[in-house]
Every structure is written in structure tokens, then in C-alpha cells.
C-alpha positions in Angstrom: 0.0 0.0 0.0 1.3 3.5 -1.1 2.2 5.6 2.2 0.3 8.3 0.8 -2.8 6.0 0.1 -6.0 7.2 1.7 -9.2 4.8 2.0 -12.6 6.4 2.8 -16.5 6.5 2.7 -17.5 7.2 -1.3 -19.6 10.2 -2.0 -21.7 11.1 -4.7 -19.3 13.1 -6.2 -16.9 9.8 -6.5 -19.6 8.1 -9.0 -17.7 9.2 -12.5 -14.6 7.8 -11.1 -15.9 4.6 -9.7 -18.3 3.7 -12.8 -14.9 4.3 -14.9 -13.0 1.7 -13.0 -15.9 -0.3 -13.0 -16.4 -0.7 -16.6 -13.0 -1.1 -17.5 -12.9 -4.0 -15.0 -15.8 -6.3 -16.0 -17.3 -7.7 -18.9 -21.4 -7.5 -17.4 -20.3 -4.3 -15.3 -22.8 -2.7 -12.6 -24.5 0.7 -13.4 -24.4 3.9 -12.5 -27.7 3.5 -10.8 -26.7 0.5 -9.0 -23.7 2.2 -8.3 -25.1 5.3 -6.6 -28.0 3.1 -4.6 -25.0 1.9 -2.5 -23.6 5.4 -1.6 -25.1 5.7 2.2 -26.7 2.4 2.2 -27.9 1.6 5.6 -26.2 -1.8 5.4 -23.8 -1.3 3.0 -20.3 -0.6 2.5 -18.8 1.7 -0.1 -15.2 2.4 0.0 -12.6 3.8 -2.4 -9.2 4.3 -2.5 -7.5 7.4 -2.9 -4.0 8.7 -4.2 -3.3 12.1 -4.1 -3.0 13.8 -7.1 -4.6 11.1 -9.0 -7.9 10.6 -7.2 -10.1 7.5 -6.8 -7.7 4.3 -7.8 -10.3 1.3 -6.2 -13.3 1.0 -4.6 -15.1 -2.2 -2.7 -18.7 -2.7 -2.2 -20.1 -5.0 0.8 -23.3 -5.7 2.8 -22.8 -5.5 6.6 -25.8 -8.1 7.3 -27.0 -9.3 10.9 -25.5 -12.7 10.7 -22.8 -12.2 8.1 -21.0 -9.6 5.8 -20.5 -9.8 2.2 -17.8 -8.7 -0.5 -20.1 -7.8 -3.4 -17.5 -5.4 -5.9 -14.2 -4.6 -5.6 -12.4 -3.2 -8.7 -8.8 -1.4 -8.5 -8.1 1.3 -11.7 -6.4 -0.9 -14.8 -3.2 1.6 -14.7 -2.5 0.6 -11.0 -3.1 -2.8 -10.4 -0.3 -4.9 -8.8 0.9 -2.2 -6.6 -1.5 -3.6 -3.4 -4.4 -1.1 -3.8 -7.1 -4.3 -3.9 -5.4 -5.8 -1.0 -5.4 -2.7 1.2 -9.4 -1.9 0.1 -10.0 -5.9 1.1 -7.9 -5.4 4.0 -9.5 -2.3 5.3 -13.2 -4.5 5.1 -12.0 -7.5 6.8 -10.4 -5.5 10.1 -13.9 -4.1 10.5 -15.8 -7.4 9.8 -13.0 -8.7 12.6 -14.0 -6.0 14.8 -17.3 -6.2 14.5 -17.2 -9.9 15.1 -18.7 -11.1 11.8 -17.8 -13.8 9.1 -17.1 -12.6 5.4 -18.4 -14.2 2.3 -18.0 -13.7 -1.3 -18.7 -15.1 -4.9 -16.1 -15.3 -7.5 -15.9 -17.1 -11.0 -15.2 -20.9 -10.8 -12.6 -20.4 -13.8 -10.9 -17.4 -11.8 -8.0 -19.4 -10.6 -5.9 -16.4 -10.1 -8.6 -14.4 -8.0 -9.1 -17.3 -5.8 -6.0 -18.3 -4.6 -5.6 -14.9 -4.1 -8.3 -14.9 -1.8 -7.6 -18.0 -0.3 -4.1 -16.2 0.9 -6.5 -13.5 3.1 -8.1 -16.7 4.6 -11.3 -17.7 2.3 -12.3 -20.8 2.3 -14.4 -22.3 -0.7 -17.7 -23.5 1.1 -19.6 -24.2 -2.3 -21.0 -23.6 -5.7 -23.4 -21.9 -7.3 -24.8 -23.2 -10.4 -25.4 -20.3 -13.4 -24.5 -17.7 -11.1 -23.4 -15.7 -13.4 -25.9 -14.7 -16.2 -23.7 -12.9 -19.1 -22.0 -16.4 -19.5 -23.8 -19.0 -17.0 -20.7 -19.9 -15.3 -20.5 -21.3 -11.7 -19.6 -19.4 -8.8 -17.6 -20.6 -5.8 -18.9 -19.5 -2.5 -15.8 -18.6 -0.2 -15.9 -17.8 3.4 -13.8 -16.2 5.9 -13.8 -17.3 9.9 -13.5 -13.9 12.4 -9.9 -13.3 12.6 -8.8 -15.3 9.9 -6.4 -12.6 8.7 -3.5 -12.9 6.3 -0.8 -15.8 7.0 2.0 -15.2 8.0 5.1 -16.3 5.6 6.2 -19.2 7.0 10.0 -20.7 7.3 10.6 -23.9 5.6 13.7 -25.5 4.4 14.0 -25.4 0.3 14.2 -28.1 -1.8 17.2 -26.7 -4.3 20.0 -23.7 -4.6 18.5 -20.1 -3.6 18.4 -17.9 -6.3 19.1 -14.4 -4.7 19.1 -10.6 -6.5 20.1 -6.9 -5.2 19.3 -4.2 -7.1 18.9 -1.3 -4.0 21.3 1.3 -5.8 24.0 1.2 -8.7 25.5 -2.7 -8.5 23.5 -5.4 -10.2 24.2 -8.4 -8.1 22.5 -11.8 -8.3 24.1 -15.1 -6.1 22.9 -18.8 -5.5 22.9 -20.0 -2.3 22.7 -24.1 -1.1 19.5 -24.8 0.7 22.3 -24.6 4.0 22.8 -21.3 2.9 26.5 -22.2 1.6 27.5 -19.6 -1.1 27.6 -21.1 -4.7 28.1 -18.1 -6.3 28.0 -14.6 -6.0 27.8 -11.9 -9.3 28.0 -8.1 -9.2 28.4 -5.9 -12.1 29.1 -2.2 -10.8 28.3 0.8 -12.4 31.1 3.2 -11.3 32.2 3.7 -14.7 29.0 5.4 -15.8 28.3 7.4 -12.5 31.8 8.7 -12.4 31.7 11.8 -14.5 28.4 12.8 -12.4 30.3 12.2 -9.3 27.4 10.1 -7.9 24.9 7.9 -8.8 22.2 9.4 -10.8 18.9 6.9 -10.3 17.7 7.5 -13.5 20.8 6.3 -14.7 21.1 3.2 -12.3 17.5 2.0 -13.3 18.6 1.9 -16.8 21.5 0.0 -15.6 19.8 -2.6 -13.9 18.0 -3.3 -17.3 20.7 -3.6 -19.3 22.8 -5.9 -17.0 20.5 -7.7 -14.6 19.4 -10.5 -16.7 23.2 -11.4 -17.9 24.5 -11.2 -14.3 22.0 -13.6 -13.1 22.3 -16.3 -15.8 26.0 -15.9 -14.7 25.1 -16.5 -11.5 23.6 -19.5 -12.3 26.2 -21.2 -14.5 28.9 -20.1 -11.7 26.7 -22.3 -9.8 26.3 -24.9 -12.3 22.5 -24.6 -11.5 19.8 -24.4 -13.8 16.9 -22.4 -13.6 14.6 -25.8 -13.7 16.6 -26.7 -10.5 16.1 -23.8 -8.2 13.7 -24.3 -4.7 13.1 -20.5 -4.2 13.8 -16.8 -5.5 15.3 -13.4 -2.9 15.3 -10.2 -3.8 15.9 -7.0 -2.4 12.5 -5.1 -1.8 13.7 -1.8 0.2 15.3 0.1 0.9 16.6 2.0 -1.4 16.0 3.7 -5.0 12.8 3.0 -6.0 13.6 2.6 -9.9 16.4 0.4 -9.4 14.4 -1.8 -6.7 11.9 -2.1 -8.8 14.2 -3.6 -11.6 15.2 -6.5 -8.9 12.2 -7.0 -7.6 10.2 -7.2 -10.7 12.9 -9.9 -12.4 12.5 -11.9 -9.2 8.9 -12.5 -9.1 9.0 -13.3 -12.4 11.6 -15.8 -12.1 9.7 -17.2 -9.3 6.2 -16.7 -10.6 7.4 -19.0 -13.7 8.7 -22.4 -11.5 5.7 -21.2 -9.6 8.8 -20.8 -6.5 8.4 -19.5 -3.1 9.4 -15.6 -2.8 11.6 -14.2 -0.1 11.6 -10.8 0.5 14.4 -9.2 2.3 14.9 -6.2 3.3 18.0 -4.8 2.4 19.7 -4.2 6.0 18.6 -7.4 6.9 21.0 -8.2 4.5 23.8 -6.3 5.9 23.0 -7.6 9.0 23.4 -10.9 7.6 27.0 -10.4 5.7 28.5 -11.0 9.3 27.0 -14.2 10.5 27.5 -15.1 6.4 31.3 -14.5 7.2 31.4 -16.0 10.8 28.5 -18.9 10.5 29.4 -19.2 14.3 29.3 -15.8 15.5 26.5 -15.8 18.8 23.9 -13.6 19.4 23.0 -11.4 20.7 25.2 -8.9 19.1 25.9 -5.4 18.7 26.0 -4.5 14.7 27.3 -1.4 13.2 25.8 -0.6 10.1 27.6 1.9 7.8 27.3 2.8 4.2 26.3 5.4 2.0 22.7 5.7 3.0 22.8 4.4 6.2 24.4 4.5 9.7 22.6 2.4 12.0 23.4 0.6 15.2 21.6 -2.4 16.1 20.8 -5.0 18.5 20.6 -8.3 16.8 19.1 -11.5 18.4 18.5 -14.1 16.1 18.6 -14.5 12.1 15.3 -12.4 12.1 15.0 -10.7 15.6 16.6 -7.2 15.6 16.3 -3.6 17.6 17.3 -0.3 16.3 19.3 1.3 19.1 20.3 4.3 17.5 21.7 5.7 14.0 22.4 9.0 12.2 20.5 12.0 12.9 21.7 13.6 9.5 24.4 12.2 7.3 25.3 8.8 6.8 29.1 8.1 7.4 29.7 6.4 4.0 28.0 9.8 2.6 30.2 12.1 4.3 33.4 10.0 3.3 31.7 10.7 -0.2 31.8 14.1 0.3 35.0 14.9 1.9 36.5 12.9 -1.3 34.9 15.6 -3.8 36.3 18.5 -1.6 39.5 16.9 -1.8 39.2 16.7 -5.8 39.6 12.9 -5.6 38.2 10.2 -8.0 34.7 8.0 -7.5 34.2 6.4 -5.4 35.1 8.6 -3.2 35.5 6.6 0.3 38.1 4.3 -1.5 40.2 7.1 -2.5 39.9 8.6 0.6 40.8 5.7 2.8 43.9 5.1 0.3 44.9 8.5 0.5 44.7 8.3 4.5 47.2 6.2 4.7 49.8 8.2 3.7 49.0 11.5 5.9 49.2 12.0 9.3 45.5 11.2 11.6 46.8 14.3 14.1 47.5 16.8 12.1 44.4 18.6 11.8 41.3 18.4 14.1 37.8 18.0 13.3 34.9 17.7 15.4 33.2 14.4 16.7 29.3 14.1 15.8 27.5 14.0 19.6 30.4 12.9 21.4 29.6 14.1 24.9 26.1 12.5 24.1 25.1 9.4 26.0 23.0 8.7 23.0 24.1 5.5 20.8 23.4 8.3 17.5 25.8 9.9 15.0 26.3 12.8 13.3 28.2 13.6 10.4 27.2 16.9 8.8 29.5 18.9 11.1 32.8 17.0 10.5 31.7 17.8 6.1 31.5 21.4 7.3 34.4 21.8 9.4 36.2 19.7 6.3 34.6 22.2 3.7 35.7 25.5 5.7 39.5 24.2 6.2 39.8 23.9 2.7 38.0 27.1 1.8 40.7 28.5 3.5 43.7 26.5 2.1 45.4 28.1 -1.2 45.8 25.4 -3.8 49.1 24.5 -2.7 48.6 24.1 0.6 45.7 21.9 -0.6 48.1 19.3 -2.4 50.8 19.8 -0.2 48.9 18.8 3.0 46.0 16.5 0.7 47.1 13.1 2.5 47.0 14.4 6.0 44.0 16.1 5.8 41.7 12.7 4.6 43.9 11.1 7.8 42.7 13.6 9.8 38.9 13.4 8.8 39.1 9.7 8.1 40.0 9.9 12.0 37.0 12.0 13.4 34.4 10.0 11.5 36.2 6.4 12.8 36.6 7.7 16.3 32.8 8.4 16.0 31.9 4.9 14.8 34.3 2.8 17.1 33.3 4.8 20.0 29.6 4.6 19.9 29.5 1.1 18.5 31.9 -0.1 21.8 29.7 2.0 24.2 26.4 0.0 22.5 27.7 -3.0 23.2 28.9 -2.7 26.9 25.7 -1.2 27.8 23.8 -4.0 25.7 26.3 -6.5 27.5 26.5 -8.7 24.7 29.8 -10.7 23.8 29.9 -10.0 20.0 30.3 -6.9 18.2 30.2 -6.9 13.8 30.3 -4.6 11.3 28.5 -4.0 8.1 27.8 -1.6 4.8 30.4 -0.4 2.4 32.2 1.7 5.5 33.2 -1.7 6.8 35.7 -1.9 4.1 37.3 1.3 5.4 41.0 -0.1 6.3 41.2 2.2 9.7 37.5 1.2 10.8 38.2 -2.7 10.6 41.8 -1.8 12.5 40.3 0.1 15.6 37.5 -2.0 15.6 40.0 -5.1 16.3 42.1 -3.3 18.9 38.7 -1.9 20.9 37.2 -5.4 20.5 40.3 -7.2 22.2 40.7 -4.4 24.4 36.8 -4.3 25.8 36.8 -8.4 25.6 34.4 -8.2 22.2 34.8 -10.9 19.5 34.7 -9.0 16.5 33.0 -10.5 13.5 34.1 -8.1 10.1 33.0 -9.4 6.6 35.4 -10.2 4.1 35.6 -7.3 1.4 33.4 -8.7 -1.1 30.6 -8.8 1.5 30.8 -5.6 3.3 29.4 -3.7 -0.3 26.0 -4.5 -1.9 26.1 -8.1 -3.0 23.6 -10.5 -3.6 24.8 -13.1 -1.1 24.2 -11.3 1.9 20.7 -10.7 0.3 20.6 -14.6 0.0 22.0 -15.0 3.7 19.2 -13.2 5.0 16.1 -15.2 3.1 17.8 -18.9 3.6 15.7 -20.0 7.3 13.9 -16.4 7.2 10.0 -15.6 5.8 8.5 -16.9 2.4 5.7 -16.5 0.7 4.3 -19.2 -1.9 2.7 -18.6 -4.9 0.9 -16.6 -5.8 1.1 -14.7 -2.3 3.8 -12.4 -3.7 2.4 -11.5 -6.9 1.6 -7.6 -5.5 4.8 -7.5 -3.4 5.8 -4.4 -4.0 9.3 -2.0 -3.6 9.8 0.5 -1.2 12.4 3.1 -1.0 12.0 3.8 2.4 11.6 0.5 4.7 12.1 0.1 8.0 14.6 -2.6 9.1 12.4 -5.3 9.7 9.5 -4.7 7.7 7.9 -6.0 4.7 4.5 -6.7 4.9 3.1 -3.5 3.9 4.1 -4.0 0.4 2.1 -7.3 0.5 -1.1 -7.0 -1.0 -4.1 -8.5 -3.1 -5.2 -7.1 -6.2 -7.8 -9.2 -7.1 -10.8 -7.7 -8.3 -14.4 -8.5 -7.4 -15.1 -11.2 -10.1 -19.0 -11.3 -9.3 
């Protein structure tokens, strides 16, 4: 369901719209007068959904009878169907019926096989059959009912039956790996695109949707034959659903299902910091939890408690910048090449860390959160000031100097997570965990505190598909055709997927 979807009471004034929908969803289509006898029906209820700047998407129709309630119409607009609308109308109905106590029932063509497993996911039941229910054709109609309370199942965890077939898309690498059923990595394909974002000096999502269309489908049957897997073989299908760029999410996403949808496969959605969280234990199967992760990359700087494979807590994370975004930055005020942390950390190396100072992000703050927009100031101001010489001369020292601040900030409120979390393991994740400093300190305040340390290996710590794979093998699935309206979302919380589930499936009666 869209964040900015609204679902209300239809008014009179919602008619054109609805009749629209209605007639470019049906073949014997109800009319306007029909329609309109259901606006403020005592019994009834008349629903649509709304997107701003669009208007009415969907509507639904029921009866709220003594002993039962009814689904009579629900239609969602042609041009945006598969995006959850149905689902969230349907949704919206059955919380009330639940509320209210009552059982739901519903008619839908016998030949509808789509429509009613779709149902069946929200927890209708076929009870029976109605013969020549339907009078433009005389086909049956199945009678399905839903128990109070029946809700949406949960995705369940099972153990596949053949190699996981796993695919990030959430920014500018096109990744796709194929994991054992174990969760052993059989392969693992990235193609990156810092050749085409480097004259733009950062990714352009336009650009990196494109991209991803161009490359995904070769990387993944590359995946495969790394794998020596065909597709026939696979036992289920990950992908990245949020967050991240919406274009190029949708790019992964999209190819997924598809794969999936065709070997009629179970779908794993993962959310992409799940998969972060997962290059650690993917590196160190026999890291314990609890643990204390650090999360750092170029969109994200997160710490957070983790428990289990699929049981975390946010504890705290950037109030502003990400750190991998202000190594970014400092990079292009130093003139260096893309990608910019790389350079930078290279460049580190050969300066001196003391030689300039630069302010710490809520250090004096018992708060486990960061800040990095005051270190990219203090960075911007010092150069400002610099004439051009001085800028090349003292170049290396400088990015050891700000490499420094943003590390100290890091290492210091990941350590101080940990001890007050009292957990024995501490890990690292994100494209700032290949930062050569960060992995150093993080080793010597890990043996000094008494911390095992978990850090990926390289090829883990930036977007890949196995850590995407890592997170789905043992975590939720859904089965076809459950996942047919998953949807991508740019902005997910860690955790979440389920509100990009939904049912599309129109009324059929």
C-alpha cells in the first residue's frame, strides 16, 4: 500500500470515477444507478481508495448483514493494479468485519483461478457452488468464506528443496548469487556501475534503473552457471524489496517475481539491511547472538541489536548524514576520484591522523546516535581557507585527519552500544566496513573491551547478492501466488515487509 494511500467513505461526487473503474474492470459491469443506490446504504459498505494527485484508484462494495458480511464489488483502476491497492481496500473491510465480530463471504468465477488463490491467501475458504451464477455467461460461482480473525498468514519458514536464487538491485551494483538450501554460497555476481556514474560524481537513479535493465538479466544467468544450477533446479527466489532507489528496486524485484512466478517458487523478500546484518554471520556462521552491529554505508548508519537471524532492535543511528555519505563528500572537496570513500581511505594512509582536528558528531552525548554533517563542514571551511598548494601539499593528512573523526565516531559509539547491551559480539557491516582504519580500531577496541569482532570479508561488506541470499535462507517466504503484488519501497524500516504485500484481485461477481 502506497504511504500516501488514503481509504474512505465514497460520496456522490466519487460516482464518474468509480463507474470508470468499474467498466474497464468487468465484462457485465454494474451501473451507474446501482452504483449510486450503495452510496449511504444503511447496510452497506462503499469504500474507495485514494491517491493524491490522482484521485479514486479502487473502490469495494459490501453488505454488513446481521448474521454475516458480504464482499459484493471490488475493482482497483487498470493503470494501477499490482501495486497492493485491492489488497489494502479488502484489508480495510475484513479489520472491521473482525472487529465487528462477523464472518465474510464472497462469490467469485469458478474459472478465476488467479482471484481465488488470491483470496484464499486472506483466509477464504471455498464452502460451495453456485450453479449459473453468473448470467452474461452461466458460469459457476464458488462460495468462499472467511472465519472472524482469519487474517493474512504469516510467511512461514521452511527448508528449500534446491540452490536459492538471490538478487540486489537497491542502488547502482547489479548483483545476483545462488545460495545451497544450507545457505553455503555457490556463487556470487555483481556488475558495478562506477564507470557510468563517475563523470556525475554520484549515482544518478535515472541512470542506475537503466542499468539494472541492461545488466541484470546477464548477471543472473551468470550467476547460475557459476553455480552450475539451472533455472529448472532452483527451490526459491530473494530479492531485495527496500530500501533504497525506487527505480532500481523495482528492476530486482520485478525480475525476481518473475523468475519465481514462472517455477511457480516461493518468494523471499528481504529487506536490504537485513542483508547487511546478515554479511556477518554469512562471514562468521558461528558468531553468537545477541550482538551489537554497526551498520555503515552510504545511506545508512545504524546501530543495532541483533538476536537471532530475524529478531533485531534499532538502538540508534544517524540524525543527518550517513558516514559512507560524508566519506563521499569529503572525497569531492578533496578533488579525488569516484568512489570517493576508497580514494579517501587510500589516501589516508599516507597522511598523518593528528595533524588537523575535526569535530566528533554527539560525542559528549550518552546517546548510541551519530552525526556527520559537522565533521563535512568543518572539512569544507578548512579547505576554503587553504590556497591550492597548501591543498596538495597537506591532501594526505587532511583525509587522515577526517578519516580519523568520523572512525573515532563509529568505534566509540559502536563499543559503548555494546557494553551497555552487554553482549559478547560486536560486527560490522555496509560499504564503510571496508574502510581499512574502521576494521583496524575496531580489532584493537574489540580485544581491548573483551568483544569478538565479527568483520566481513571485502566482497561482502558492499551490496552483493549473497548477503541478500543470507538473510532469506531459514527467514519468511511467501508461496505462490502470495507475492504476486509485493511491491518495492524506498523507504523501509529494518524489519518490515508486509506493507508492500497486498491482493489485487478484483471483485469477479
Amino acid at each position: 500500500m502506497p504511504a500516501s494511500l488514503v481509504i474512505r467513505d465514497m460520496e456522490t461526487g466519487d460516482l464518474p470515477s468509480v463507474i470508470a473503474i468499474e467498466n474497464a474492470s468487468f465484462e457485465s459491469p454494474w451501473s451507474l444507478e446501482m452504483l449510486a443506490g450503495e452510496v449511504g446504504q444503511r447496510l452497506g459498505w462503499s469504500r474507495v481508495a485514494v491517491e493524491p494527485g490522482i484521485g479514486v484508484v479502487g473502490f469495494i462494495i459490501g453488505r454488513r448483514y446481521p448474521d454475516v458480511w458480504h464482499v459484493m464489488d471490488l475493482a482497483v483502476a487498470p493503470r494501477r493494479r499490482r501495486r497492493g491497492l485491492g489488497g489494502s481496500l479488502l484489508a480495510d473491510f475484513l479489520e472491521a468485519a473482525d472487529l465487528a465480530g462477523m464472518e465474510v463471504v464472497l462469490e467469485v468465477r469458478q474459472e478465476n483461478r488467479e482471484a481465488t488463490a488470491l483470496y484464499e491467501v486472506w483466509g477464504f475458504e471455498v464452502m460451495g457452488v453456485r450453479r449459473g451464477y453468473y448470467t452474461d455467461s452461466g458460469e459457476d460461482a464458488l462460495v468462499m468464506s472467511r472465519p472472524v480473525g482469519a487474517g493474512r498468514p504469516e510467511p512461514r519458514s521452511e527448508a528449500l528443496h534446491g540452490p536459492l536464487l538471490a538478487i540486489e538491485s537497491s542502488c547502482d551494483d547489479s548483483a545476483a548469487a545462488v545460495l545451497s538450501p544450507a545457505g553455503a554460497v555457490l556463487a556470487s555476481i555483481s556488475h558495478s556501475q562506477d564507470a557510468i556514474h563517475e563523470r556525475y560524481g554520484g549515482v544518478v537513479p535515472e541512470v542506475a534503473s537503466r542499468a539494472h535493465v541492461e545488466r541484470m538479466t546477464a548477471v543472473v544467468r551468470e550467476a547460475l552457471r557459476q553455480a552450475g544450477c539451472g533455472m529448472g533446479e532452483l527451490g526459491g527466489v530473494a530479492a531485495t524489496v527496500g530500501p533504497g532507489l525506487i527505480g532500481a528496486l523495482l528492476v530486482g524485484v520485478q525480475t525476481a517475481k518473475a523468475i519465481a512466478w514462472s517455477g511457480r517458487l516461493p518468494f523471499f523478500p528481504v529487506n536490504h539491511l537485513h542483508g547487511h546484518l546478515a554479511a556477518a554471520w554469512l562471514t562468521d556462521p558461528m558468531a553468537s547472538f545477541p550482538m551489537v552491529t554497526l551498520v555503515a554505508s552510504g545511506g545508512h548508519t545504524l546501530l543495532i541489536r541483533v538476536d537471532g537471524r530475524n529478531d533485531f532492535r534499532l538502538l540508534g543511528q544517524t540524525l543527518d548524514d550517513a558516514a559512507g555519505e560524508a566519506f563521499d563528500k569529503g572525497a569531492r572537496l578533496l578533488g579525488l576520484g569516484y568512489p570517493g570513500g576508497r580514494e579517501l581511505d587510500q589516501l589516508a594512509e599516507q597522511g598523518d591522523p593528528k595533524a588537523f582536528s575535526f569535530p566528533i558528531g554527539l560525542k559528549r552525548s550518552a546517546r548510541p546516535d551519530f552525526s556527520f554533517s559537522g565533521v563535512k563542514t568543518a572539512l569544507y571551511y578548512l579547505l576554503r581557507d587553504m590556497t591550492p598548494e597548501e591543498r596538495a601539499e597537506r591532501a594526505a593528512d587532511v583525509a587522515a585527519s577526517y578519516r580519523k573523526a568520523i572512525v573515532d565516531a563509529l568505534v566509540g559509539k559502536a563499543v559503548g552500544a555494546a557494553q551497555r547491551e552487554r553482549v559478547s559480539t560486536l560486527a560490522v557491516a555496509g560499504g564503510v566496513a571496508a574502510n581499512s582504519l574502521l576494521r583496524r580500531r575496531l580489532v584493537e577496541a574489540g580485544s581491548a573491551a573483551g568483544f569478538r569482532v565479527v568483520i566481513p570479508d571485502l566482497a561482502y561488506c558492499t551490496d552483493n547478492a549473497a548477503m541478500i541470499g543470507a538473510a532469506a535462507v531459514g527467514g519468511p517466504r511467501l508461496d505462490y501466488p502470495a507475492y504476486l503484488d509485493v511491491d518495492a519501497s524506498a523507504s523501509l524500516p529494518l524489519g518490515q515487509w508486509r506493507q508492500l504485500s497486498g491482493v489485487d484481485a478484483s471483485r469477479e461477481t
